[in-house]
C-alpha positions as CSV (number, residue, x, y, z in Angstrom):
1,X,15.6,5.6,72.2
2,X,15.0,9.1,73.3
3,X,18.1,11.3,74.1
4,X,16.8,12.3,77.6
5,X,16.3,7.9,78.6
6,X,19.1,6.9,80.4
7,X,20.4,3.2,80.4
8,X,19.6,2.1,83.7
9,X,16.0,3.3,83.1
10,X,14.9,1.5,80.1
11,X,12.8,-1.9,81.1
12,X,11.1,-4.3,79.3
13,X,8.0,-2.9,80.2
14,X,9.1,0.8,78.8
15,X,10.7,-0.6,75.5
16,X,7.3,-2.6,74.2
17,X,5.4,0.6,75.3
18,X,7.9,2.8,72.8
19,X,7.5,0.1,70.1
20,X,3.7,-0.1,70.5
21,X,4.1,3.9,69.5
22,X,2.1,4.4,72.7
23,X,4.7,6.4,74.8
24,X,3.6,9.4,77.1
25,X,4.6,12.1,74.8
26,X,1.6,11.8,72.5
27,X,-1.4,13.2,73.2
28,X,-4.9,14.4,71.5
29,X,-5.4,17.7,70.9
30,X,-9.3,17.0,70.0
31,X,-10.2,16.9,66.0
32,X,-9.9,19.1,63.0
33,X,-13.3,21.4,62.7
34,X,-13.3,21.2,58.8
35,X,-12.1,17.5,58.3
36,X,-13.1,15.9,61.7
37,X,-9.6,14.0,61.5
38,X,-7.6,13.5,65.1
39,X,-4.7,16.2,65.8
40,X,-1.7,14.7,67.6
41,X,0.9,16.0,69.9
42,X,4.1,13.9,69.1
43,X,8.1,13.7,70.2
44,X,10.0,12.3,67.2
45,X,13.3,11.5,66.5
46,X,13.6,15.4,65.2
47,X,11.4,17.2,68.5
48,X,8.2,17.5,68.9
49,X,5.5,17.6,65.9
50,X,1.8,17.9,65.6
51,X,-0.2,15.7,63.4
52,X,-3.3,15.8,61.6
53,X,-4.9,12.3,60.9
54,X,-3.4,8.9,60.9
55,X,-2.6,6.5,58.0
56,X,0.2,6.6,55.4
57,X,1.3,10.3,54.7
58,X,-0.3,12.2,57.4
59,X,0.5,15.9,57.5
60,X,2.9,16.9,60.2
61,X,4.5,20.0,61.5
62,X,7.4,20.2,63.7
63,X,6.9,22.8,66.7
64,X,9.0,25.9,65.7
65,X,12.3,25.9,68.2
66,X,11.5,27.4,71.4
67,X,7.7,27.0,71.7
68,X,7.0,24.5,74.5
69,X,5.3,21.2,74.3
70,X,3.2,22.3,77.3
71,X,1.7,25.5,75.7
72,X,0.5,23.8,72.3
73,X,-2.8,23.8,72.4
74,X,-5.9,22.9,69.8
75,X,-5.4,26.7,68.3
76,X,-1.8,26.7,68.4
77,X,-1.6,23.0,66.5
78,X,-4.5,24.3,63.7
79,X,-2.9,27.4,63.2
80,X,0.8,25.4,62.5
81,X,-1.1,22.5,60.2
82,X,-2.6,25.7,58.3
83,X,0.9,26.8,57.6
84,X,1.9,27.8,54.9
85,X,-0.1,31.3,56.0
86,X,-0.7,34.0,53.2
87,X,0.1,37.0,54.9
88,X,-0.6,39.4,51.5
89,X,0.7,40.4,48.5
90,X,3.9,42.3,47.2
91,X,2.9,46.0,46.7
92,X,5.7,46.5,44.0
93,X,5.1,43.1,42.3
94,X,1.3,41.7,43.3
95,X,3.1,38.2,44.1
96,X,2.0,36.2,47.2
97,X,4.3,36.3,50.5
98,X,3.9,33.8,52.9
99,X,5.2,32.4,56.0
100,X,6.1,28.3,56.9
101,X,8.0,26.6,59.0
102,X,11.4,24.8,56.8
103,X,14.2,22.6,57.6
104,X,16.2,25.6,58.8
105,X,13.2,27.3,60.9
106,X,10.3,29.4,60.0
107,X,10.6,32.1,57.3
108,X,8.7,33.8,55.1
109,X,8.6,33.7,51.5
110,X,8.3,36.1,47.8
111,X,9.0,34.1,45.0
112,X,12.1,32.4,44.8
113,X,13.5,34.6,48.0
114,X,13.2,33.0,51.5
115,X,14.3,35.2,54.9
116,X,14.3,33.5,58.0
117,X,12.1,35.3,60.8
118,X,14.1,36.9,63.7
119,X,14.3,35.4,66.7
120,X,11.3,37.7,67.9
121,X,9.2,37.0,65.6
122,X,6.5,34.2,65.5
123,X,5.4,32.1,62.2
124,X,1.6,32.0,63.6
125,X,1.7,36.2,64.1
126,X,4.3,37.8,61.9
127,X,2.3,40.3,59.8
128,X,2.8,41.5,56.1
129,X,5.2,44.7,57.1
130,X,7.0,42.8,58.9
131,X,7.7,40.0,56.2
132,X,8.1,43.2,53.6
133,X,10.8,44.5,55.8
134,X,12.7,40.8,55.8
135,X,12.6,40.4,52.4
136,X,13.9,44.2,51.3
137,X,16.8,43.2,53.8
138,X,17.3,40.0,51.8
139,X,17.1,41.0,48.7
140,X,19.5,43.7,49.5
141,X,22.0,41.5,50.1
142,X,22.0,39.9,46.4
143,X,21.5,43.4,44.7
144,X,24.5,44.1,42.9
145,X,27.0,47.3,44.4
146,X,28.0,48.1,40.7
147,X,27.6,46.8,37.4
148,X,30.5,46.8,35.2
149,X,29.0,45.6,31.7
150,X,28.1,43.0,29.2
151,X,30.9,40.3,28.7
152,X,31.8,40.8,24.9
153,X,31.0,37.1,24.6
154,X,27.7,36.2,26.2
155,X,26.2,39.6,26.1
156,X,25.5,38.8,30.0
157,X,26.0,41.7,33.1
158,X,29.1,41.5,35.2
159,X,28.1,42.2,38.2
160,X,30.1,43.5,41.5
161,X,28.3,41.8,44.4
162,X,29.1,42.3,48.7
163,X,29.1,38.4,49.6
164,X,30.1,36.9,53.0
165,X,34.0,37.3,52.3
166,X,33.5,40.6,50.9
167,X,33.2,41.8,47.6
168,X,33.2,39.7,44.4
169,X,33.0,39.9,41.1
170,X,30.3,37.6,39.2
171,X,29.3,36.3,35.5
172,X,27.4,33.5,35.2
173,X,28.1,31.2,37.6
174,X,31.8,32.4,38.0
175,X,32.3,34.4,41.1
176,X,36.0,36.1,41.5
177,X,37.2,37.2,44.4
178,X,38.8,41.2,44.6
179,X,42.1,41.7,45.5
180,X,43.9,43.4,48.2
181,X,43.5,46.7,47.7
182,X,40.8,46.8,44.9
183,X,37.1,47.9,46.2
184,X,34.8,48.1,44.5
185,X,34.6,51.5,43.5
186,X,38.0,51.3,41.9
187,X,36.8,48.1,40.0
């Protein structure tokens, strides 16, 4: 049942029209120029979604949070069942950097980093500097404040990284908290 029903609402008459997949909440947005297939306004279980076509794995793309079911229109539902959007390439390393919508809300995306767009910013108009300037604030976030050297066994960096508690110390996949007292300067 949708969250916003309440108990003494729901009929007979409202529960075979909710099976039937026929409730109010979806509607045509007309069809697809390229593929001629039907595009869907739809409220699941998740919030609203627009969907291109019918039949076993149609493609469907939720409505990023905060843009309102009444202001999706054909342009706005192509431009999210395009997504993901190239928006350029890396000057530094030629790679793609595109923008989708994820689980955890639109972001845009340079190889195997991901940075969530600000609240400002829209997946269907962020532009390239934009992204750029996300990602350099991402990636500066994982870049390591010092390195300290090989370990004698492995041969691989140990690294001094600024995490979430503060800094940390990191080889392989061992991560060691510093002491009171120690930064890492002193380290």
């Amino acid at each position: 049942l949708p969250l916003d029903s309440a108990p003494g609402d729901i009929t007979e008459d409202y529960l075979t029209e909710l099976l039937s997949g026929n409730s109010k909440t979806d509607h045509s947005l007309g069809k697809h120029p390229e593929s001629d297939e039907s595009i869907s306004l739809r409220q699941g279980p998740y919030g609203p979604y627009v969907q291109l076509g019918e039949g076993e794995k149609p493609k469907r793309v939720s409505l990023p949070k905060g843009m309102e079911i009444s202001n999706v229109t054909q342009e706005i539902a192509l431009g999210l069942l395009s997504l993901p959007r190239l928006l350029g390439t890396h000057p530094e390393t030629g790679q793609k950097i595109t923008a989708n919508i994820g689980r955890f809300g639109p972001y845009v995306q340079h190889g195997k980093i991901f940075a969530s767009l600000g609240k400002t910013d829209e997946v269907l108009e962020v532009h390239l500097g934009r992204a750029l300037e996300l990602l350099a604030k991402k990636e500066g976030k994982s870049r390591a404040l010092k390195t300290l050297g090989e370990h004698p066994e492995t041969g691989e960096t140990i690294e001094v990284l600024d995490g979430r508690y503060g800094p940390y110390v990191k080889h392989q996949k061992t991560n060691a908290s510093l002491q009171k007292g120690q930064t890492p300067e002193n380290i």
